[in-house]
N, CA, C and O of each residue as an XYZ file, in Angstrom:
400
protein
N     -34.358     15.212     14.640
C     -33.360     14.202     14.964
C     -32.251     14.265     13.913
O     -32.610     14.558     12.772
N     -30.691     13.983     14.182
C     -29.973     14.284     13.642
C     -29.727     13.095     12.403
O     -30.591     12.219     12.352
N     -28.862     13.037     11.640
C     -28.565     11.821     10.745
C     -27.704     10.976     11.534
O     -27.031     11.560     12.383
N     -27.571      9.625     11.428
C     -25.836      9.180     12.132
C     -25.080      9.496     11.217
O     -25.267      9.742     10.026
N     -23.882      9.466     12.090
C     -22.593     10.068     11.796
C     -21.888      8.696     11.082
O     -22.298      7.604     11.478
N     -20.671      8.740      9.872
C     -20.326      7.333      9.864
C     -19.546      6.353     10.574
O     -19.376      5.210     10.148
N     -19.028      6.828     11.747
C     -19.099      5.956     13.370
C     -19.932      5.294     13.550
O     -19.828      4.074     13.418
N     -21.200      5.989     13.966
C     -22.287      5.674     14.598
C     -23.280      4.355     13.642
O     -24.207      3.626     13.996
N     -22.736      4.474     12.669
C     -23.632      3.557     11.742
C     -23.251      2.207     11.926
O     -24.001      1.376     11.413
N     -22.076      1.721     12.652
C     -21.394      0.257     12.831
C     -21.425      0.425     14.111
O     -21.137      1.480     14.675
N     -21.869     -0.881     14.797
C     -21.626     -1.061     15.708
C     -19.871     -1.334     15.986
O     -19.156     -1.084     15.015
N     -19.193     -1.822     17.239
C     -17.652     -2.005     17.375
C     -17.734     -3.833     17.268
O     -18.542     -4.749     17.121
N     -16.021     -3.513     17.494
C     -15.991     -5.249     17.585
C     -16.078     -5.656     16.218
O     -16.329     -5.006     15.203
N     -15.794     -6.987     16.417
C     -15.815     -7.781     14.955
C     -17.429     -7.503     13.775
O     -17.353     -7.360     12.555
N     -18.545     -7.497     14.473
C     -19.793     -7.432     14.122
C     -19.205     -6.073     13.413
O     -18.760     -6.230     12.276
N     -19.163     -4.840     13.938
C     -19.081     -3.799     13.500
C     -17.821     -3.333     12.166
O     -17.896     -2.323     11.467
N     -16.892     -4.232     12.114
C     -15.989     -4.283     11.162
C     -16.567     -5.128     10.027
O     -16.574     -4.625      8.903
N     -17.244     -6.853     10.273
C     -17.685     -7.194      9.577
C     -18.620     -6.282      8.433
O     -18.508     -6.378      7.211
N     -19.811     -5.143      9.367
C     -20.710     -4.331      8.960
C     -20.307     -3.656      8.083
O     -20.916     -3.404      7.044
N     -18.861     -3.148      8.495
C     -17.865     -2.089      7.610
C     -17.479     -2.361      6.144
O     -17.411     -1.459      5.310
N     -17.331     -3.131      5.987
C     -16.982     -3.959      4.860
C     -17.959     -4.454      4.324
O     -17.997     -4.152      3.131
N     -18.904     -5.178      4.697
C     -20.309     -5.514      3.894
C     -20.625     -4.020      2.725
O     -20.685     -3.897      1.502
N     -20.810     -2.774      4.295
C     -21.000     -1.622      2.947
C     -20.251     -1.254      2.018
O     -20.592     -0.575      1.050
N     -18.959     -1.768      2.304
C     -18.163     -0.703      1.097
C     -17.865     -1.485     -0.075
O     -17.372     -1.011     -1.099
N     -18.245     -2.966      0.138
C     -18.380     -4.241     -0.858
C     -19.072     -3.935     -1.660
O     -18.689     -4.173     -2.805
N     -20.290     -3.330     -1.497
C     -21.784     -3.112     -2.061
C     -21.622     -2.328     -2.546
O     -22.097     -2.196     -3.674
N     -20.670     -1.130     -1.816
C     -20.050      0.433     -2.799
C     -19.395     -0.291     -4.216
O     -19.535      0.098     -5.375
N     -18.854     -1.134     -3.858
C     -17.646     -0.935     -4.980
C     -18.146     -1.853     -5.651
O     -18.273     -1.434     -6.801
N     -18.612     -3.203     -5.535
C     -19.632     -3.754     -6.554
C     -20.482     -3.188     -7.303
O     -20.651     -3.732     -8.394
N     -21.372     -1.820     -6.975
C     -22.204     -1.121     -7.493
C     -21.146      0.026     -8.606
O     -21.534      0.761     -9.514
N     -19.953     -0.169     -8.163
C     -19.058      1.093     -8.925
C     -19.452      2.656     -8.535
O     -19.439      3.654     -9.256
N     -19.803      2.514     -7.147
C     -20.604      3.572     -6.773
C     -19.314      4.927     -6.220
O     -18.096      4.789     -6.102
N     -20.398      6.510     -5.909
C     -18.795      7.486     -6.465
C     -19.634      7.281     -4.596
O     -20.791      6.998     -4.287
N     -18.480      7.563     -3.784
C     -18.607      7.531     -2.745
C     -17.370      8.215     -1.596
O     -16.521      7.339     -1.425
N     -17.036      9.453     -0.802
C     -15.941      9.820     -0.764
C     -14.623      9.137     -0.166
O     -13.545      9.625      0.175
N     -15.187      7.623     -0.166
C     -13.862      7.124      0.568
C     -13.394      5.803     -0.652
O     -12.781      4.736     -0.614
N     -13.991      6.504     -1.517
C     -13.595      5.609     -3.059
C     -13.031      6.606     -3.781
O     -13.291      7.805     -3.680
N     -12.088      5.981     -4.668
C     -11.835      6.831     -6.015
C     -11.717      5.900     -7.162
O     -11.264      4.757     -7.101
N     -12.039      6.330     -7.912
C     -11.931      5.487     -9.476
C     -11.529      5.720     -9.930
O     -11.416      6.933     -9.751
N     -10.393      5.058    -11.566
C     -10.095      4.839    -12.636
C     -11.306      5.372    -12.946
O     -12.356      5.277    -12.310
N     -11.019      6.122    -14.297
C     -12.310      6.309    -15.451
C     -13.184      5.051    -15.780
O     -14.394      4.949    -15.981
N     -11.977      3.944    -15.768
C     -13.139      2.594    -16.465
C     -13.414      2.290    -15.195
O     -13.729      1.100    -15.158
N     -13.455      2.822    -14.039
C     -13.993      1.733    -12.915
C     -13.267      0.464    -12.459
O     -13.586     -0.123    -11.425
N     -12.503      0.153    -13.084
C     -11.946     -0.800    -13.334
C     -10.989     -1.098    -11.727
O     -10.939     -2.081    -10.988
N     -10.431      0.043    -11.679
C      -9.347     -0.148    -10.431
C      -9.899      1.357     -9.464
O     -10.265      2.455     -9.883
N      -9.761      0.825     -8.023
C     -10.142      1.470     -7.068
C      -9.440      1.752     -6.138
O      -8.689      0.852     -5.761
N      -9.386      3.104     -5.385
C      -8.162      3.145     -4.426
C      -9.677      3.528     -3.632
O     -10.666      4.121     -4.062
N      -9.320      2.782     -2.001
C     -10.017      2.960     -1.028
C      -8.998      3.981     -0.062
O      -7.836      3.804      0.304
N      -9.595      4.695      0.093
C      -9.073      5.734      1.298
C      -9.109      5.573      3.108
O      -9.823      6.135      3.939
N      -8.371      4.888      3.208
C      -8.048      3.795      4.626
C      -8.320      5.270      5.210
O      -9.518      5.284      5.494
N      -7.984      6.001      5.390
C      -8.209      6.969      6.093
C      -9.498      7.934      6.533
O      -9.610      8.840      7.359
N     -10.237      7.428      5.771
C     -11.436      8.297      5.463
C     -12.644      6.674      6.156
O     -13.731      6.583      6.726
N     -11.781      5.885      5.737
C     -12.813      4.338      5.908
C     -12.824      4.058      7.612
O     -13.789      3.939      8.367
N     -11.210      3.999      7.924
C     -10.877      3.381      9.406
C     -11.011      4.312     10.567
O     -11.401      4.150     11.723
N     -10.499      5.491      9.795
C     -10.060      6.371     11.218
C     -11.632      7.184     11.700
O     -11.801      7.956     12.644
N     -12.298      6.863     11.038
C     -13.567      7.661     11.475
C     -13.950      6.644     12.393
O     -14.933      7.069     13.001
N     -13.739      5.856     12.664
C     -14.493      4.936     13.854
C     -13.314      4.505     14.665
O     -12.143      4.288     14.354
N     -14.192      4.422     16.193
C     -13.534      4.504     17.039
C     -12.631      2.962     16.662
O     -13.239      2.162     15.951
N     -11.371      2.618     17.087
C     -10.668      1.554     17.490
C     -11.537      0.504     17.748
O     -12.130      0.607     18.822
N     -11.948     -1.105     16.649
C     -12.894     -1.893     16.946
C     -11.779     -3.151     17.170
O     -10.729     -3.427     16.590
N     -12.557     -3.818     18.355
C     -11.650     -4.615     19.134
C     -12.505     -6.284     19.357
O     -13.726     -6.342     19.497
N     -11.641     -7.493     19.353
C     -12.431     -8.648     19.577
C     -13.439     -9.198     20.784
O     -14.080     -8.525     21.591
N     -13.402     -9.925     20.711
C     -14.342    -10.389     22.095
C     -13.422    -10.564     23.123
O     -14.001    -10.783     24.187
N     -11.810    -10.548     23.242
C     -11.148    -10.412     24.118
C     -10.435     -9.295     24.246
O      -9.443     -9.248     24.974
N     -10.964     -8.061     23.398
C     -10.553     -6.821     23.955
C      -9.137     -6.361     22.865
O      -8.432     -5.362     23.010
N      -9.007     -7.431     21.771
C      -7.940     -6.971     20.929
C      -8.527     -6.115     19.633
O      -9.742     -5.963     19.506
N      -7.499     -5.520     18.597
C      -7.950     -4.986     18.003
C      -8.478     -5.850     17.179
O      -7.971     -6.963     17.324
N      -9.570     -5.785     16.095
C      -9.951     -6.759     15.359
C      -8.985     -6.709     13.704
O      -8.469     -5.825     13.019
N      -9.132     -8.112     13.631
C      -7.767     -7.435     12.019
C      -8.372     -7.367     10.781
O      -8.247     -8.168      9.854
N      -9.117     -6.238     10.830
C      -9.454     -5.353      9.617
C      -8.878     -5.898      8.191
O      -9.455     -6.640      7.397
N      -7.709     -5.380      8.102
C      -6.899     -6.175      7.392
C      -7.474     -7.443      6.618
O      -8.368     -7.457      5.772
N      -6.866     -8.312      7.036
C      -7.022     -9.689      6.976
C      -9.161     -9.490      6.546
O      -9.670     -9.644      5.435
N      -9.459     -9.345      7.076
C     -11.085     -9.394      6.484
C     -11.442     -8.857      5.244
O     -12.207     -9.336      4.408
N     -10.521     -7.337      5.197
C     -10.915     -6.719      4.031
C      -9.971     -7.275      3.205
O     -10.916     -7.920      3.661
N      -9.342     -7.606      2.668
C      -7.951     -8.496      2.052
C      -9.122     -9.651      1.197
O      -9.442     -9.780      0.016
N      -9.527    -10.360      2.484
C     -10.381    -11.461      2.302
C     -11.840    -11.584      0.951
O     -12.083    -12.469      0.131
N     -12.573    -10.200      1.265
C     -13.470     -9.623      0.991
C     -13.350     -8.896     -0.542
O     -14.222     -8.902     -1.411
N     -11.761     -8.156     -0.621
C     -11.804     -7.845     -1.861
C     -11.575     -9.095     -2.962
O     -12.087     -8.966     -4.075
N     -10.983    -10.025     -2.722
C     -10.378    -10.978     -2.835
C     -12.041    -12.170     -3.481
O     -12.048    -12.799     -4.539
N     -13.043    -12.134     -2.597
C     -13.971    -12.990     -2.817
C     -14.569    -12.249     -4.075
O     -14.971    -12.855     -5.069
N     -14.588    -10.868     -3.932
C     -15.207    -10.279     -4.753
C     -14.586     -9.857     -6.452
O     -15.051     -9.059     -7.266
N     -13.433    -10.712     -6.538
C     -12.855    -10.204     -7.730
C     -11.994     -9.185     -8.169
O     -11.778     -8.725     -9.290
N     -11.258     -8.760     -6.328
C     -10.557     -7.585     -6.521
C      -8.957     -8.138     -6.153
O      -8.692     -8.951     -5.267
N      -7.991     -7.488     -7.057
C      -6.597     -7.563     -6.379
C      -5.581     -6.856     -5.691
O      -5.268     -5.837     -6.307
N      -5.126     -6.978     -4.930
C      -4.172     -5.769     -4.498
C      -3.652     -5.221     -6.140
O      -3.650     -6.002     -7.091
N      -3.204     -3.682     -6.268
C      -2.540     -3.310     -7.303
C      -1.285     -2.744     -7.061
O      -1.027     -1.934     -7.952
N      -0.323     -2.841     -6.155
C       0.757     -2.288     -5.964
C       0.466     -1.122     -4.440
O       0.617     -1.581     -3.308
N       0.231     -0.282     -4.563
C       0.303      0.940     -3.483
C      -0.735      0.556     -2.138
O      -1.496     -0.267     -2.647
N      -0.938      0.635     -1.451
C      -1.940      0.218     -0.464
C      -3.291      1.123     -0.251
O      -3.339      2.270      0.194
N      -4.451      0.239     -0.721
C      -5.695      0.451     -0.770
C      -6.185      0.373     -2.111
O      -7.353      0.595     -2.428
N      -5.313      0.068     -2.849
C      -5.342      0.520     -4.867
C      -5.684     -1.058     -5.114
O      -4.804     -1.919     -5.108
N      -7.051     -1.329     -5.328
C      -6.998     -2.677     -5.880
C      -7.568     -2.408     -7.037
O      -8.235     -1.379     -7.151
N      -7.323     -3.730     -8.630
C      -7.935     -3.610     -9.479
C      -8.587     -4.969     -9.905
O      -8.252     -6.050     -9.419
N      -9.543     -4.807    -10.852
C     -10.170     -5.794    -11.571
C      -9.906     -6.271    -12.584
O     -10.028     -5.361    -13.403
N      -9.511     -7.444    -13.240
C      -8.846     -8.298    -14.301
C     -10.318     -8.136    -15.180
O     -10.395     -7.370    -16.141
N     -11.296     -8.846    -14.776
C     -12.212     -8.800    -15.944
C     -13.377     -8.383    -15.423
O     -13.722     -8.928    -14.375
N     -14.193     -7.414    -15.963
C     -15.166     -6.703    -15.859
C     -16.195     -7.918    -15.162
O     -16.234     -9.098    -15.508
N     -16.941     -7.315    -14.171
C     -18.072     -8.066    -13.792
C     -19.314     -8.050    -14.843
O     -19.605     -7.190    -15.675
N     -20.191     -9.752    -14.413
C     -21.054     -9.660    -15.539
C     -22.709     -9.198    -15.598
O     -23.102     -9.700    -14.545
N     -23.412     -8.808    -15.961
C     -24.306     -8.099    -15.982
C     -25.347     -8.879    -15.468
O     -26.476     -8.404    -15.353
């Protein structure tokens, strides 16, 4: 049996975007090397690779058939977690080191 693919690992729809973001929260909380992350040496600031994150899955859409706004969730998400936008899009950084 084959592995899933990283499509196949989220379901669509909001559930499946929600899913999307749960993992890459956990990536980047962990400071983990992952290919749709890149790091600063200190870890400190992270550029996410929208391209490598979004476009691998098909177009995820609401319960009325719109697209779901990604965006706005992950915005939300870096945001709860202590992250800021840093200027360029996907480049967020961290003010003060998380605590142990």
């Amino acid at each position: 049996m084959s592995e899933p693919t990283e499509a196949s690992k989220h379901p669509r729809g909001r559930e499946g975007m929600e899913s999307l973001v749960t993992e890459m929260m956990q990536l980047i909380d962990a400071r983990a090397d992952d290919p749709r992350l890149q790091w600063s040496p200190d870890r400190m600031t992270v550029r996410v690779l929208y391209s490598k994150l979004v476009l691998t899955h098909q177009p995820m859409t609401d319960g009325q058939g719109r697209r779901a706004r990604f965006a706005d969730t992950w915005l939300a998400a870096m945001a709860e977690h202590g992250w800021q936008p840093a200027g360029s899009p996907g480049l967020f950084t961290r003010a003060v080191p998380p605590a142990n």
